[in-house]
C-alpha positions, 0 to 999 in steps of 0.5 A: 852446255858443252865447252869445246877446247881447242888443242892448238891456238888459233892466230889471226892472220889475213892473206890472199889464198888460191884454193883448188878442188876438182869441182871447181870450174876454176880456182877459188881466190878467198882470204884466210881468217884464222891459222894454227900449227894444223890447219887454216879456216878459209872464207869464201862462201863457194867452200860451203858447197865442200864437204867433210873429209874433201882434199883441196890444194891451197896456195898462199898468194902475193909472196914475194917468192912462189910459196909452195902447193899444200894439201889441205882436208876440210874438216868443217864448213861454214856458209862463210867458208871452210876450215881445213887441216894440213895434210903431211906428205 
């Protein structure tokens, strides 16, 4: 049985985040399950239609100021959703 540990933690953090990808007619309005110093797991079941190594914008939504557009690779998906690494500009 292989025991996979991860480098960074992960925090438990629920908020409101728009995701936006080419493929998508429109924006994906989903909600953040987990975050770490080097990416996000996201849940919504149309991210299980990305795949490995897509790029996406993501936005943290209901900030009180507009937070800003990131960068976003997805390195897994689940049918709940997707996990994605920050892409540093």
């Amino acid at each position: 049985m292989q025991v996979h540990l991860r480098q960074h933690i992960r925090t438990a953090l629920k908020c409101t985040i728009k995701i936006s990808h080419p493929d998508f007619a429109e924006d994906i309005i989903a909600s953040t399950e987990d975050l770490s110093d080097t990416g996000v797991f996201v849940q919504h079941p149309q991210l299980a239609r990305l795949n490995v190594g897509d790029v996406v914008h993501g936005q943290v939504q209901d900030m009180p100021v507009e937070a800003p557009v990131l960068l976003l690779e997805v390195m897994r998906v689940t049918p709940a959703g997707a996990g994605f690494r920050f892409i540093q500009e």
